[in-house]
VMD Tcl script that builds the backbone (N, CA, C; Angstrom):
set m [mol new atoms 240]
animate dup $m
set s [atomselect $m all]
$s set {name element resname resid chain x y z} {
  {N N UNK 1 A -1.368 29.845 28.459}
  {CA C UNK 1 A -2.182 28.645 28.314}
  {C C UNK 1 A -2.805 28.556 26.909}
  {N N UNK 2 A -3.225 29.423 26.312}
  {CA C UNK 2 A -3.892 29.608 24.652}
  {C C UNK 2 A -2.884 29.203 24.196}
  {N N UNK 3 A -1.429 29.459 24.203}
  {CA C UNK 3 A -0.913 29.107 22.905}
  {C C UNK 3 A -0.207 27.381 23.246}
  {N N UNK 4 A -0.022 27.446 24.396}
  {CA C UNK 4 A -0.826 25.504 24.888}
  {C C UNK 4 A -0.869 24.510 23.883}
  {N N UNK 5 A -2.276 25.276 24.109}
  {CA C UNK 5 A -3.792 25.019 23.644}
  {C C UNK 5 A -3.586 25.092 21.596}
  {N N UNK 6 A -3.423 25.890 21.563}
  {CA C UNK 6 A -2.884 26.136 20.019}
  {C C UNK 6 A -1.813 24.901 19.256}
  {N N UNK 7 A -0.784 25.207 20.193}
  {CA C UNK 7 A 0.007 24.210 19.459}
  {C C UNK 7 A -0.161 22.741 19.766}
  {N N UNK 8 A -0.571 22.433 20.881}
  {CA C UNK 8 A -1.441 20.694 20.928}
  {C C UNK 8 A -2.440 20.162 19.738}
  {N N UNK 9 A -3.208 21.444 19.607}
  {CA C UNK 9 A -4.528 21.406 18.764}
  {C C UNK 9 A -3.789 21.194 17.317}
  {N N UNK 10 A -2.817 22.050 16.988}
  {CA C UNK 10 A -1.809 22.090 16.132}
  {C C UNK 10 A -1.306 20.713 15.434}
  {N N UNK 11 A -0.625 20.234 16.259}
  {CA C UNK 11 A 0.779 18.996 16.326}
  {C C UNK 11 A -0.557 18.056 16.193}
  {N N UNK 12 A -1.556 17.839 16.931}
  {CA C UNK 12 A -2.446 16.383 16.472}
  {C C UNK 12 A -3.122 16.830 15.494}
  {N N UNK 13 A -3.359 17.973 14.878}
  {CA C UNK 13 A -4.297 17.605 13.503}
  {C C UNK 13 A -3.106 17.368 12.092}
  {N N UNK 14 A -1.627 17.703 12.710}
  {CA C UNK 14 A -0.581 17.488 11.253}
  {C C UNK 14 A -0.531 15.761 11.673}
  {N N UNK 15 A -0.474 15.186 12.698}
  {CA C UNK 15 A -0.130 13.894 13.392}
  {C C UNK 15 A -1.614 13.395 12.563}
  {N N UNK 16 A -3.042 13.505 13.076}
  {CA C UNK 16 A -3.821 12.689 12.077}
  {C C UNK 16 A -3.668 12.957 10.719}
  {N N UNK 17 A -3.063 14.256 9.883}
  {CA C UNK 17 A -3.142 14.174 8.939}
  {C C UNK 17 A -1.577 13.648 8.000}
  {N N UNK 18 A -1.054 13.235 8.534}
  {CA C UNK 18 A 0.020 12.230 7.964}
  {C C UNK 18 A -0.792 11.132 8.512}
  {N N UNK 19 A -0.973 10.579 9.564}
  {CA C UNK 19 A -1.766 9.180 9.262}
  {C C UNK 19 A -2.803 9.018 8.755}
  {N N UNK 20 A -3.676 9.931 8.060}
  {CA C UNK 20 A -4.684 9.584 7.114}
  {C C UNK 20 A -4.336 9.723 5.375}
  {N N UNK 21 A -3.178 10.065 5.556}
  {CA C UNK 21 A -2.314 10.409 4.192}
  {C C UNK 21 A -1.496 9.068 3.931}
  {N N UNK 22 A -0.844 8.588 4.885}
  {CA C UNK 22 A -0.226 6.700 4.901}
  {C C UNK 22 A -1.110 5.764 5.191}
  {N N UNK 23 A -2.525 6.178 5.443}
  {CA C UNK 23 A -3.244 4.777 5.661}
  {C C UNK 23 A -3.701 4.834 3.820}
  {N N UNK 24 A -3.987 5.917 3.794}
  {CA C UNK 24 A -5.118 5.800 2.360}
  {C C UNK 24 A -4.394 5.630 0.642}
  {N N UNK 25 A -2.367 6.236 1.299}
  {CA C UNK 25 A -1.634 5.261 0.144}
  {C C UNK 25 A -1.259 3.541 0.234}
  {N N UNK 26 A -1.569 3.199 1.787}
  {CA C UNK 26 A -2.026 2.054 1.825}
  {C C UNK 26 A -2.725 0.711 1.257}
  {N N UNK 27 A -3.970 2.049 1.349}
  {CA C UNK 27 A -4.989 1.455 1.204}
  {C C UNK 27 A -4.929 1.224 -0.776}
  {N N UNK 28 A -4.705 1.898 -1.429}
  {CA C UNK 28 A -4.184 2.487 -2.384}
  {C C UNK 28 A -3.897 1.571 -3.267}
  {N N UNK 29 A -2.395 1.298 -2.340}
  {CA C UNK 29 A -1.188 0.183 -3.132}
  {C C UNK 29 A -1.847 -1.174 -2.887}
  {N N UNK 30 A -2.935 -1.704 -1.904}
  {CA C UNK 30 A -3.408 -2.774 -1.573}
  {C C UNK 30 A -4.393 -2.633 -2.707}
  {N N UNK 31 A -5.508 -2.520 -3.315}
  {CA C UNK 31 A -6.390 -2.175 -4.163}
  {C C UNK 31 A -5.270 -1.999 -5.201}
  {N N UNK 32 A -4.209 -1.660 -5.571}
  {CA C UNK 32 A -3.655 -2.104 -6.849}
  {C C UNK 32 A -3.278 -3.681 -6.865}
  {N N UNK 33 A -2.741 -3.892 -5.640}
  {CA C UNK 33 A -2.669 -5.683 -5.847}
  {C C UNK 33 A -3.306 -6.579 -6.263}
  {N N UNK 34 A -4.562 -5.814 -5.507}
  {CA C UNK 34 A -5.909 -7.075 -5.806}
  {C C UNK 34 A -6.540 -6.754 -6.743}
  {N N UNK 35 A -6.349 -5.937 -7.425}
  {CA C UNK 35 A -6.688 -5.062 -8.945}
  {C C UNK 35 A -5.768 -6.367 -10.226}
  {N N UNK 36 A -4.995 -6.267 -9.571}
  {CA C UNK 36 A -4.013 -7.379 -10.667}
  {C C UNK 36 A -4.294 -8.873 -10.116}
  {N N UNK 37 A -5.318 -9.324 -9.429}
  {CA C UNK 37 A -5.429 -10.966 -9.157}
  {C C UNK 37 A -6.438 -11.366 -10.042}
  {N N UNK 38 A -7.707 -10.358 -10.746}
  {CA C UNK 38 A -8.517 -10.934 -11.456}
  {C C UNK 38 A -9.661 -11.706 -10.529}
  {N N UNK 39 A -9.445 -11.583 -9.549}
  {CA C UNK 39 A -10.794 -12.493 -9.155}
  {C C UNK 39 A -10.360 -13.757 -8.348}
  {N N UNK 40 A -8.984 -14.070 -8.687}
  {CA C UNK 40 A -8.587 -15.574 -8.133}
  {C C UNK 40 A -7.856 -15.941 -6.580}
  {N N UNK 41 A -8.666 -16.407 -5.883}
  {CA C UNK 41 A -8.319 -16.147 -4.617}
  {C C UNK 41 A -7.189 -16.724 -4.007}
  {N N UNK 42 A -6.539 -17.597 -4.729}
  {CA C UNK 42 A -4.522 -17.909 -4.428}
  {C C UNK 42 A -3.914 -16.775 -5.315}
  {N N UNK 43 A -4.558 -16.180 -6.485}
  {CA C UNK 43 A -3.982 -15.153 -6.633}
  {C C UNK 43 A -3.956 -13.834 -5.982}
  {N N UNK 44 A -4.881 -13.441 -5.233}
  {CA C UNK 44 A -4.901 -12.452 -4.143}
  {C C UNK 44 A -4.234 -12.721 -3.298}
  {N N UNK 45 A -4.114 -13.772 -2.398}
  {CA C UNK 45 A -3.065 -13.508 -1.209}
  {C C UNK 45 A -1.494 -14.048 -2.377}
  {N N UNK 46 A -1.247 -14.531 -3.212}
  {CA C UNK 46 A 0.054 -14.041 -4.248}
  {C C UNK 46 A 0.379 -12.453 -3.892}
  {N N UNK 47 A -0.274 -11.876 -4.848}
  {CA C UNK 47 A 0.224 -10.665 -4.973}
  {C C UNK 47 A -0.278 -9.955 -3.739}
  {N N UNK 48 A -0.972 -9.771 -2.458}
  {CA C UNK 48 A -0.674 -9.549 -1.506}
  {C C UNK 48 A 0.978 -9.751 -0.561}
  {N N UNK 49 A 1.211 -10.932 -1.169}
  {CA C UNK 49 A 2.692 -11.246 -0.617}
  {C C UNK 49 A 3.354 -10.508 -1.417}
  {N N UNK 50 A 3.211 -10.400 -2.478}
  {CA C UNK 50 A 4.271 -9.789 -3.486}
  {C C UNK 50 A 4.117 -8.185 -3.160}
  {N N UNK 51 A 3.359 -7.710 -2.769}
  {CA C UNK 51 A 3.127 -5.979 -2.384}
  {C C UNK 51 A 3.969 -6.253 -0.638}
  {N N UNK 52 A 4.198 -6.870 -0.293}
  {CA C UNK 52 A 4.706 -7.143 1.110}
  {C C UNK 52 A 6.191 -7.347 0.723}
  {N N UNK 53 A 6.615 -7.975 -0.071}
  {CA C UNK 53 A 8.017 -8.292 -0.741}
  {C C UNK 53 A 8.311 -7.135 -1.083}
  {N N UNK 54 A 7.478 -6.453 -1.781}
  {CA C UNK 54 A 8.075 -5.136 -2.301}
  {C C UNK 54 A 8.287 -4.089 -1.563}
  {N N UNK 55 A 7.389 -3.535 -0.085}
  {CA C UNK 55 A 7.718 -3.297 0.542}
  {C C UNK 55 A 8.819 -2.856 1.394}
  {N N UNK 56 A 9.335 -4.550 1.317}
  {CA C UNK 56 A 10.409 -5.054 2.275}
  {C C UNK 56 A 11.681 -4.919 1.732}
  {N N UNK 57 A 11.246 -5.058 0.056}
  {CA C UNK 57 A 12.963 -4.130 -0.554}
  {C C UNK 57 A 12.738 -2.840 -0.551}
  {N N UNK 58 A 11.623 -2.273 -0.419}
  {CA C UNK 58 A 11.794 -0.623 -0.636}
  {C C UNK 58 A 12.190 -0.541 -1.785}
  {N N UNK 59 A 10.399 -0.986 -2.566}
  {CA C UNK 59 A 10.355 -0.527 -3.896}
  {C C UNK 59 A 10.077 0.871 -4.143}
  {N N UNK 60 A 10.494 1.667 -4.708}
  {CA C UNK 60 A 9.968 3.656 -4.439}
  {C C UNK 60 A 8.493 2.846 -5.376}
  {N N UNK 61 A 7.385 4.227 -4.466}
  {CA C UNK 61 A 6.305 3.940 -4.952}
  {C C UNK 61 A 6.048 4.427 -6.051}
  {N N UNK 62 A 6.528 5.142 -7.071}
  {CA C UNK 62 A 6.466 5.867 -8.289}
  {C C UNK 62 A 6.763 4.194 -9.062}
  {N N UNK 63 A 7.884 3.211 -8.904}
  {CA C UNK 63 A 8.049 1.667 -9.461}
  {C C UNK 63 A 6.986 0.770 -9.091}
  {N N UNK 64 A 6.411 0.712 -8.011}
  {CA C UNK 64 A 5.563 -0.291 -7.666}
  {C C UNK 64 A 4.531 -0.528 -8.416}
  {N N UNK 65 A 3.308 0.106 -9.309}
  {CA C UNK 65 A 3.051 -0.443 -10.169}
  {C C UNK 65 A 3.457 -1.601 -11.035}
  {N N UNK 66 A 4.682 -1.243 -11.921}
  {CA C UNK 66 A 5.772 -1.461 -13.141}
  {C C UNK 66 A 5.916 -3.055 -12.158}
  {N N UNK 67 A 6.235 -3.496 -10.970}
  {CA C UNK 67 A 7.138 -3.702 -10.217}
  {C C UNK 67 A 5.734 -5.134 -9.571}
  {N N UNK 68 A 4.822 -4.442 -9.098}
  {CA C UNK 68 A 3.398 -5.731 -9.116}
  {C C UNK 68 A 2.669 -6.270 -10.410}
  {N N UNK 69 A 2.868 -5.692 -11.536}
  {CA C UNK 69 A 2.641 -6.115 -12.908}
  {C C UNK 69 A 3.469 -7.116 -13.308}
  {N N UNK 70 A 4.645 -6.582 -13.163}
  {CA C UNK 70 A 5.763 -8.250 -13.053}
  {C C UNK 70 A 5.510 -9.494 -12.358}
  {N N UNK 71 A 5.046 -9.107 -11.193}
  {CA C UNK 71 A 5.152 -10.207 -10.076}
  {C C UNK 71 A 3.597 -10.898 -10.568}
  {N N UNK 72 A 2.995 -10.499 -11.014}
  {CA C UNK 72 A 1.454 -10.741 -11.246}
  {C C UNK 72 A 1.318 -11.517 -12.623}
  {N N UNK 73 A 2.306 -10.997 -13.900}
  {CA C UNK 73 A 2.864 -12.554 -14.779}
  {C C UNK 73 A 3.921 -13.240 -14.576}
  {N N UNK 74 A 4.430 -13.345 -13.102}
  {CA C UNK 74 A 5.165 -14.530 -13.142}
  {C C UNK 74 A 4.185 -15.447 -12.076}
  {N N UNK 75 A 3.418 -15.369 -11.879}
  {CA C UNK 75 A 2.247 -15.740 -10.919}
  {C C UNK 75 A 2.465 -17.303 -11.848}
  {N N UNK 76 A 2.103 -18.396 -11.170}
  {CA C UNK 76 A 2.262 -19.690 -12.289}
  {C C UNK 76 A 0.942 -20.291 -12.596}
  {N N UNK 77 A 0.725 -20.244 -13.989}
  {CA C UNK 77 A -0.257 -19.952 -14.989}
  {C C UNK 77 A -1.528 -21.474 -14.623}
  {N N UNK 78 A -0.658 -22.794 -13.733}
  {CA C UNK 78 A -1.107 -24.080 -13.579}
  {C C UNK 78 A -2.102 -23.888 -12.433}
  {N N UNK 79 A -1.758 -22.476 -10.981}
  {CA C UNK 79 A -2.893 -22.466 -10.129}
  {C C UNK 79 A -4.144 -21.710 -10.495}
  {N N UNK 80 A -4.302 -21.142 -11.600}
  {CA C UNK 80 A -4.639 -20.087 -12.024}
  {C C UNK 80 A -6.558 -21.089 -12.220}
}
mol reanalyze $m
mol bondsrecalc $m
mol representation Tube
mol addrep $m
């Protein structure tokens, strides 16, 4: 029964600690988006979509910077 007990105790603290490791690069890559809107609130949900686009191609996250900096000057300069 101890070693049960061990490896349950085990398996959920690696289980919360990968999900507190993917919420907080999350949280992360979201705070770089809205880091690049400046303040402008059609530009925040912009590059919110555009961190969702990127996502969805499976940008590697080492590019995503390089990759929301783009998307953030092609943003069109007239809603701004």
């Amino acid at each position: 029964m101890d070693y049960f007990i061990i490896v349950v105790t085990t398996a959920a603290g690696l289980y919360f600690h990968w999900w507190l490791f993917r919420r907080i690069r999350q949280w992360s890559d979201r705070d770089l988006a809205l880091s690049l809107a400046d303040g402008n609130e059609h530009k925040r949900q912009y590059m919110l979509e555009q961190l969702a686009r990127a996502r969805a191609q499976g940008v590697r996250r080492k590019e995503l910077p390089a990759w929301l900096e783009q998307a953030a000057e092609q943003y069109p300069r007239g809603d701004a």
